[in-house]
C-alpha positions in Angstrom: -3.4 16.1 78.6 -3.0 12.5 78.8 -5.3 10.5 76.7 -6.2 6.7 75.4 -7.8 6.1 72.0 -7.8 3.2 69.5 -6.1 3.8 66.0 -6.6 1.1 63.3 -3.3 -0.8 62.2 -1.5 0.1 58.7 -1.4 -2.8 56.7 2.0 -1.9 55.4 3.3 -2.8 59.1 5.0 -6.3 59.5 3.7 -8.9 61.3 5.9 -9.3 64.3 8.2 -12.2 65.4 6.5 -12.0 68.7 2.7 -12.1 70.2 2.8 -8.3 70.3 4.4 -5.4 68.9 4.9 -1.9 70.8 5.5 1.1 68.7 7.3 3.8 71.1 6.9 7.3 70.0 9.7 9.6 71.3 11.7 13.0 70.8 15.3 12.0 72.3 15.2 15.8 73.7 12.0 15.3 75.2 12.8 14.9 78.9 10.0 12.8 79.5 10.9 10.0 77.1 13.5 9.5 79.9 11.0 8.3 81.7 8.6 6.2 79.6 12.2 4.8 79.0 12.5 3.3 82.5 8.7 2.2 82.3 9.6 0.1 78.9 12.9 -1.6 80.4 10.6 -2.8 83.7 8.2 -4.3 80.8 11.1 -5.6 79.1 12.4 -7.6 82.1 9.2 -9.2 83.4 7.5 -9.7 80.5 10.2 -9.1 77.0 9.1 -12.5 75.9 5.9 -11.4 75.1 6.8 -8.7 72.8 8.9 -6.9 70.3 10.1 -3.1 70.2 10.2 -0.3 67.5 11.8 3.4 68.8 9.7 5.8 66.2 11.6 9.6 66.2 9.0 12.0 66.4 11.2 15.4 66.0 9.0 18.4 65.7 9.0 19.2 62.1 9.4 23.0 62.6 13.2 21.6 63.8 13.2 20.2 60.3 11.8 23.2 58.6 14.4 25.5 60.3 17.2 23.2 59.3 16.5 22.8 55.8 16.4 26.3 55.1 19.3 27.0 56.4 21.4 27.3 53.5 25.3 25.6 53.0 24.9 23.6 56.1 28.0 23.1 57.6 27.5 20.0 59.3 30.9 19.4 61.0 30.0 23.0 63.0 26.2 22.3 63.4 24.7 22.7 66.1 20.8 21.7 65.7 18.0 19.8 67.7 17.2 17.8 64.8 20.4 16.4 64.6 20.0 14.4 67.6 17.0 12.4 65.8 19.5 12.0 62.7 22.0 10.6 64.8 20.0 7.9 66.3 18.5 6.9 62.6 22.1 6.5 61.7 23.3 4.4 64.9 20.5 2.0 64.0 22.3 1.2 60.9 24.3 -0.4 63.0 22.1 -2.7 64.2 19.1 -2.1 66.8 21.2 -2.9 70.0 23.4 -0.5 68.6 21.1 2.3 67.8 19.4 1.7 71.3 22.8 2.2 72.9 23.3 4.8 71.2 19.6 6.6 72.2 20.3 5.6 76.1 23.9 7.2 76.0 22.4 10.5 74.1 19.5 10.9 76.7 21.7 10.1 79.9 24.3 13.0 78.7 21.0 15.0 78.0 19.7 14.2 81.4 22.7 14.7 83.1 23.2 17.9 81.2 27.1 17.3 80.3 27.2 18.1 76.6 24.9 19.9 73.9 23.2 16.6 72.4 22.3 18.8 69.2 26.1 19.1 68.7 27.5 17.2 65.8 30.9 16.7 67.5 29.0 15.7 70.8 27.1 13.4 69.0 30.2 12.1 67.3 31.7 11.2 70.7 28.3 9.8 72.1 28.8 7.3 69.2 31.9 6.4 70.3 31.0 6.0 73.7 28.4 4.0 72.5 31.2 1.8 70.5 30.1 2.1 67.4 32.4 2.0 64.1 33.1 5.8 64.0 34.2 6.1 60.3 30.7 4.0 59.4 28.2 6.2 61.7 29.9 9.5 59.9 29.2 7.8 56.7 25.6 6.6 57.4 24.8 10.4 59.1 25.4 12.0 56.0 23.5 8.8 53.7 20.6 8.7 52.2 19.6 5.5 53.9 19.1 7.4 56.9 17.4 10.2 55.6 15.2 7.8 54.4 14.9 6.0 57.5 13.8 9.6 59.5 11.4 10.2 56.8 9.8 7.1 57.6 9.4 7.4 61.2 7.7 10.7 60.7 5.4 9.2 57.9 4.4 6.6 60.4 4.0 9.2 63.2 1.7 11.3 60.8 -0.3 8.0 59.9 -0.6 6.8 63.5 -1.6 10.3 64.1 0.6 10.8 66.9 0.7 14.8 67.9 2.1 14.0 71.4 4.9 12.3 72.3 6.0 9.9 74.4 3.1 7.9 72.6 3.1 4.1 72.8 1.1 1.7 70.3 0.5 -1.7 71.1 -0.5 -4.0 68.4 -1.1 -7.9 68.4 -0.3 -10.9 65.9 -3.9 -10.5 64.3 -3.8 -8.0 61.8 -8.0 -7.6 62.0 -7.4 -6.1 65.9 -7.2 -2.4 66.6 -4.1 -0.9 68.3 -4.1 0.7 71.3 -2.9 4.5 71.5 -2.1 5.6 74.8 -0.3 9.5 74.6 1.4 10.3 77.4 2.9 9.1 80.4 0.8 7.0 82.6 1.9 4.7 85.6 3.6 1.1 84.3 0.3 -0.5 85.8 -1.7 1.1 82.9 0.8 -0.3 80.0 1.2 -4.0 82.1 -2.5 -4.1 81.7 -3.1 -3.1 78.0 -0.2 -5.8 77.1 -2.0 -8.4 79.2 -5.6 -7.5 77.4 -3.6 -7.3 74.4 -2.0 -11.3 74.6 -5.1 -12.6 75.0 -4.2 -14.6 77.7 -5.5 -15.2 81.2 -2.2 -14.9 82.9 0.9 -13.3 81.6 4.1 -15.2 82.8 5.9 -12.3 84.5 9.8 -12.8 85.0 12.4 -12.4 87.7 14.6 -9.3 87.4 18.3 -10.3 86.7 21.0 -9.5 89.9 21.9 -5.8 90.2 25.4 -6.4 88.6 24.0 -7.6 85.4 21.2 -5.0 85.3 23.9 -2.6 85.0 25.6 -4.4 82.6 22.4 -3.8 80.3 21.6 -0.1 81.2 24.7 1.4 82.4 22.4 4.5 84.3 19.4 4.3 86.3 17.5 6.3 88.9 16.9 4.7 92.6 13.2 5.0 92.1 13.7 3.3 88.7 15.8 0.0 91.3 13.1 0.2 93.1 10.2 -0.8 91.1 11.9 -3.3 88.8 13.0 -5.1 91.9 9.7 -4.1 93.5 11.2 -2.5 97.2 11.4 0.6 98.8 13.2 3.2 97.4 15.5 3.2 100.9 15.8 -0.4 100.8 17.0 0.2 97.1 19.3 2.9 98.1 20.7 0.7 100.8 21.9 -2.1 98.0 23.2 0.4 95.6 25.3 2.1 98.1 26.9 -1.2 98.9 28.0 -1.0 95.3 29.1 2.1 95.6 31.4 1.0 98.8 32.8 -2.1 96.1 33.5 0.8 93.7 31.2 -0.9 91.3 28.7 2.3 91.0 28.8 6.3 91.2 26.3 8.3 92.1 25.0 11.0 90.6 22.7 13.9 93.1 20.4 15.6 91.0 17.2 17.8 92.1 14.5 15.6 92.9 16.6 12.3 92.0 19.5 10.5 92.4 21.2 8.2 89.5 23.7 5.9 89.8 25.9 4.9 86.6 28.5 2.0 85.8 31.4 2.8 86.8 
C-alpha cells in the first residue's frame, strides 16, 4: 500500500548544493522504479534547478544473504540479482552521469527483456554500452570501494527506514526540517507538490522541455505516454511527432503489451 509519513533527517547527510535534496530509493530489478524513473526526469526538466539527486540501491538483503553464502564465487560465471545493484555502485565510480547511464541502460534491457541483467557478462556489456572505461568498471566491481559504497546505501535505507521501494525522500537546506517519505508510486502531481511545499516558495519557476531531438539525446528510451506528459499533449498527438521521427530514421519503436517505447536510433 502506498503511504506518506515524515522521517527525521540524519545529521550525518550533507547539506546540498541546491534548495532541496531528493533521496530516490530503488531496486534496478524492480519494474516499477522504471516508472518513478520517468516521474523524476519530468521533475528534472521543469524544475532540476531546484534540486539535487541521490539513486540509494535498496537490494533485498535475502539477495545478499544467498550470495554470500555461496561459497568460491565465481564471478566471471555469476549469475545473481544482487549483482545488478553491485554493478551500478561500481559505474558510479565513474562519475554520477556515468553511474546514471549506466542504471538507465540496465533497466531499459530489463524492461525490454533482451539480456539477464543479473548476468556478469551482461552487465559487462551494459557498461560498455554505457561507455564506460571497461578495464576500470571490472576493477572497481570487484573493489572494496564499492562494497563499501552498497553497504552504505543499505545503511541509509535501514536508517531512513525504507521497507518499500520505489521510496522517495525530500529534504530542504534547513537541517532543523523534517523529510518527507512518500513509499510508493503516486501520480507526478503528488511529488510536484511536496517539492513546491518543500522550497518554501510561493511559485516554483517551472521550465520549458528541451526539442524532442535533444530529449533523446539525454534519455536515449522513453515510452509515448512518458512524451506526452513532459511535453504536456495527448498521447496521439505525441505518437503523431515521434512517428515523424521514425519516418527521418531518427527513432525505432519498440511494441510492447500495454505500451509502446521508442529508442535512439
Amino acid at each position: 500500500m502506498n503511504q506518506l509519513d515524515l522521517t527525521q533527517e540524519s545529521p550525518d547527510l550533507p547539506k546540498p548544493a541546491k534548495p532541496m535534496e531528493l533521496y530516490i530509493f530503488l531496486d534496478p530489478l524492480n519494474p516499477q522504479c522504471w516508472e518513478l524513473q520517468s516521474i523524476v526526469r519530468k521533475l528534472q526538466i521543469e524544475y532540476g534547478q531546484y534540486f539535487s539527486m541521490r539513486f540509494v540501491l535498496s537490494t533485498k538483503l535475502f539477495n545478499l544473504n544467498n550470495a554470500a553464502q555461496a561459497p568460491n564465487i565465481d564471478t566471471e560465471n555469476l549469475s545473481h540479482p544482487v549483482l545488478a545493484s553491485v554493478a551500478v555502485k561500481a559505474a558510479e565510480l565513474q562519475g554520477r552521469r556515468a553511474g546514471n547511464r549506466f542504471l538507465h541502460k540496465l533497466q531499459e534491457h530489463l524492461l525490454l527483456k533482451t539480456k539477464d541483467v543479473s548476468s556478469y557478462d551482461v552487465l559487462l556489456s551494459i557498461a560498455g554500452e554505457s561507455e564506460l572505461d571497461l578495464e576500470e568498471f571490472k576493477q572497481d566491481f570487484h573493489s572494496v570501494n564499492t562494497a563499501k559504497a552498497f553497504q552504505c546505501d543499505l545503511q541509509i535505507t535501514r536508517e531512513m527506514e525504507i521497507d518499500e521501494v520505489p521510496s522517495v525522500v525530500f529534504f530542504n537546506e534547513c537541517i532543523e526540517d523534517e523529510g518527507v517519505k512518500v513509499t510508493g508510486l503516486y501520480s507526478y502531481d503528488v511529488y510536484q507538490t511536496i517539492l513546491q511545499e518543500m522550497s518554501g516558495e510561493e511559485n516554483l519557476n517551472r521550465q520549458s522541455p528541451p526539442s524532442l531531438d535533444e530529449l533523446f539525446i539525454k534519455y536515449s528510451t522513453m515510452a509515448t505516454g512518458e512524451i506526452a506528459s513532459i511535453y504536456n499533449i495527448s498521447e496521439q498527438n505525441a505518437e503523431r511527432e515521434l512517428k515523424k521521427q521514425l519516418l527521418q530514421q531518427k527513432l525505432e519503436r519498440i511494441n510492447l503489451p500495454g505500451q509502446t517505447l521508442w529508442t535512439l536510433k
